[in-house]
N, C-alpha and C positions, 0 to 999 in steps of 0.2 A: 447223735442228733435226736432229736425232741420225737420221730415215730421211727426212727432204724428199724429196718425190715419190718414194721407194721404192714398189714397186708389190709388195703384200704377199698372198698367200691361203692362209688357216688352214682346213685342215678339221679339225672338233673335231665327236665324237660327242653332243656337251652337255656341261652341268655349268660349273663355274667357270674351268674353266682356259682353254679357248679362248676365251671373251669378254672373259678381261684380258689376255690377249695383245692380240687385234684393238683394244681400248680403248688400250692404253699403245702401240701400235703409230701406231693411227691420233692420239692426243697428242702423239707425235714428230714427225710431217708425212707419215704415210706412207698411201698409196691400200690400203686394205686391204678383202678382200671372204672372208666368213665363211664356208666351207662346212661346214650342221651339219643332224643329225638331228634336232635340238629343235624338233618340230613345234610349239611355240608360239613361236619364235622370230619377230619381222616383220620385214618386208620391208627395213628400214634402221634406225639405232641409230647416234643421235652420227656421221654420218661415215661408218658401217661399212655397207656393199653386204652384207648376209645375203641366202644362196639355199639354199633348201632343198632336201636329198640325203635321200633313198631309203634309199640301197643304197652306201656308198662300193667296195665289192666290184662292183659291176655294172659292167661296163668300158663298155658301152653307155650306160649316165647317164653316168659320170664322162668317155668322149670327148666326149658331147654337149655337156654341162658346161662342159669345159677350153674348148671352142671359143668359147663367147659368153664364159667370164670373159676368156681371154686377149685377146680382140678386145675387148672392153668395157674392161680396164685399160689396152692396148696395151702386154701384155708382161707378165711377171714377172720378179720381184729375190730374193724370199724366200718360200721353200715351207716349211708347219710343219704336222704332222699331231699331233693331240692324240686320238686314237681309243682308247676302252677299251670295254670290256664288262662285265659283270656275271658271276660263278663259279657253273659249274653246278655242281647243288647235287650234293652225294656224294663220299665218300672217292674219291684217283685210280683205284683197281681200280670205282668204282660208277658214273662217267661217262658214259654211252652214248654210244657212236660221237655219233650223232646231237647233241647236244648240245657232243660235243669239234668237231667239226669245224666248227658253228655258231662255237664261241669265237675260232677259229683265224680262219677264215676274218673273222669279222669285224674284230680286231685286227689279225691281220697281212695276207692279201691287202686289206683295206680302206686300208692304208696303200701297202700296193706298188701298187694299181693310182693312188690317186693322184698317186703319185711317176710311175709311166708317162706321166700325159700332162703332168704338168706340170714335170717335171725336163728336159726336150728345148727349151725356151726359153731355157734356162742355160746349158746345153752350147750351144747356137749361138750367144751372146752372148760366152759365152767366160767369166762372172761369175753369182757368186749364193750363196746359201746355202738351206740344206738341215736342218731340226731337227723330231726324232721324238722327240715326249714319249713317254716309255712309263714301266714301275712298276719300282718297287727288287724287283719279283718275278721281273723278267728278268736280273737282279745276281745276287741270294742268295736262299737259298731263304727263305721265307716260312712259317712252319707252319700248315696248314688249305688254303692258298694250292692250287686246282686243278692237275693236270699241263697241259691247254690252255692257263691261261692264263701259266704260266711259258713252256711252249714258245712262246706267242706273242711275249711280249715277250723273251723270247731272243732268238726271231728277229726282233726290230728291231733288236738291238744286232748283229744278223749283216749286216743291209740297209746300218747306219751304215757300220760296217767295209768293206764291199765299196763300197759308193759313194762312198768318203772315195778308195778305192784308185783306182778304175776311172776315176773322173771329174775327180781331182784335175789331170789333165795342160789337165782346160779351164777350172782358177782357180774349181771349185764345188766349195765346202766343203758335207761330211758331218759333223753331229753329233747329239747327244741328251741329253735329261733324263730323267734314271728319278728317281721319286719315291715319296713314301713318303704319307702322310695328309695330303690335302689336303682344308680346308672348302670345301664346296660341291659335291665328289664323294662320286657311289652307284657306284663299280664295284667295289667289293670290301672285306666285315665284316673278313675277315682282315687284311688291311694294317690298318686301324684299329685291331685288336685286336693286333698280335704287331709292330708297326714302331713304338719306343716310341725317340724319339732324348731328346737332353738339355734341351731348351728344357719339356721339357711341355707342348708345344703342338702340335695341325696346323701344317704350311704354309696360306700362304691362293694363291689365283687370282695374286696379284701376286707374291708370290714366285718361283712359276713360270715366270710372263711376267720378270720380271728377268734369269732365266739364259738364257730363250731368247733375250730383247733384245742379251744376250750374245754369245751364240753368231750371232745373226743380223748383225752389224754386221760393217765391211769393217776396224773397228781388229783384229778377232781372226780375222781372216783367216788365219793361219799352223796356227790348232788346226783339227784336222781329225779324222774317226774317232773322236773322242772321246765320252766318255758324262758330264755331270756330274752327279754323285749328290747330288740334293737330299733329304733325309732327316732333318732336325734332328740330325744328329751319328749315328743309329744304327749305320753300320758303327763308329764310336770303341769303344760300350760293349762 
C-alpha cells in the first residue's frame, strides 16, 4: 500500500479535514495518530490512535505529547498540521489586540510549536515529509477576511518556505495546502461567502486529504516549499 507502516501524526484543530486525512492515510497502511481539539473526539477510530490537545501553542503539552506519541509509534515519517480558527469579529481597525493575538497565536504558533518537537525525528532520520494546510486567505486577499487571520496564515506559507530551505540539505520536504470552502469546516463565513471557484461547489475532507496524500508520499519527493492551491478554480476567474 501507497504508506505501509509509514508512521503518520496529524494535528488538526477539528472539523473535516484532519479526520480524512488520518482515514485515507491510515486506508493506505499507514500508523497514524490524531492530534485534535475536538473534545468529543474518542480514544481510537478505524485504526487512528486520537489524543486529545488543549493548547497545541502550549510547548509544555505539545513536548509532553511528542514524547509518548513518538515513543508509542517508534518514530515519525509524516507531520501534517490542519489548525484553523475562527475570525474575530470586526472590521481590521475594530479587532482588539486581545482577540488578534488570540487568532495568531492559535493558527500560527500552534503550528510552529508542533513542528518544534516533531520535525527533529526527520532531520535525524535524514527522511520525511512536512504539510501545513492553511486558507487561500494566506495567498490572496479574502474581502471581510480578518488582518490576524491573513497574517496567520501568511505566516505558514513563510514557515513552508524557510523549512523547505533550511531542512532540505536532510531530504525533509516542506509543503502546504491553502484552501478555499471546504464542507464540514466553521473557521471562517468569509471564505464561504467571497471564494466562489468554477465547480459550484465546496471542497469536501477528501479532497484535501488527496493533495496532502500528495505531497506527503516519497514519489513527490523533488517538490519542496511549495503551496498547492485547492480552491475549485477561484484564482482562474
Amino acid at each position: 500500500m501507497r504508506f505501509d507502516q509509514k508512521k503518520v501524526v496529524i494535528a488538526s484543530s477539528g472539523g473535516s479535514i484532519g479526520g480524512e486525512i488520518a482515514r485515507k492515510m491510515t486506508e493506505e497502511g499507514a500508523k497514524t495518530v490524531l492530534l485534535t481539539c475536538d473534545a468529543a473526539a474518542p480514544a481510537e477510530l478505524d485504526g487512528i490512535t486520537i489524543c486529545p490537545v488543549a493548547d497545541f501553542a502550549d510547548e509544555a503539552e505539545m513536548k509532553a505529547l511528542s514524547e509518548k506519541v513518538l515513543e508509542d509509534l517508534g518514530g515519525v515519517d509524516v507531520v501534517v498540521t490542519a489548525i484553523f480558527d475562527k475570525a474575530p469579529e470586526g472590521a481590521w481597525n475594530e479587532v482588539s489586540a486581545e482577540d488578534a493575538h488570540k487568532t495568531v497565536r492559535n493558527i500560527l504558533t500552534g503550528a510552529e510549536t508542533v513542528l518544534k518537537f516533531f520535525v527533529q525525528p526527520l532531520v535525524d532520520q535524514e527522511s520525511g515529509h512536512v504539510v501545513l494546510v492553511m486558507s487561500v486567505a494566506g495567498r490572496r486577499n479574502v474581502p471581510g477576511v480578518s488582518w490576524p487571520q491573513a497574517l496567520a496564515y501568511a505566516g505558514l506559507g513563510g514557515i513552508i518556505r524557510n523549512g523547505a530551505t533550511v531542512f532540505g540539505k536532510n531530504s525533509v520536504t516542506f509543503n502546504g495546502v491553502a484552501v478555499g470552502p471546504v464542507e464540514g469546516m466553521d473557521f471562517d463565513a468569509y471564505i464561504d461567502e467571497n471564494v466562489k471557484g468554477v465547480w459550484g461547489r465546496k471542497a469536501t475532507g477528501e479532497d484535501v486529504a488527496n493533495a496532502v496524500m500528495y505531497l506527503s508520499d516519497d514519489l513527490s519527493a523533488w517538490n519542496t516549499g511549495e503551496i498547492v492551491d485547492l480552491n475549485g478554480g477561484f484564482f482562474a476567474i
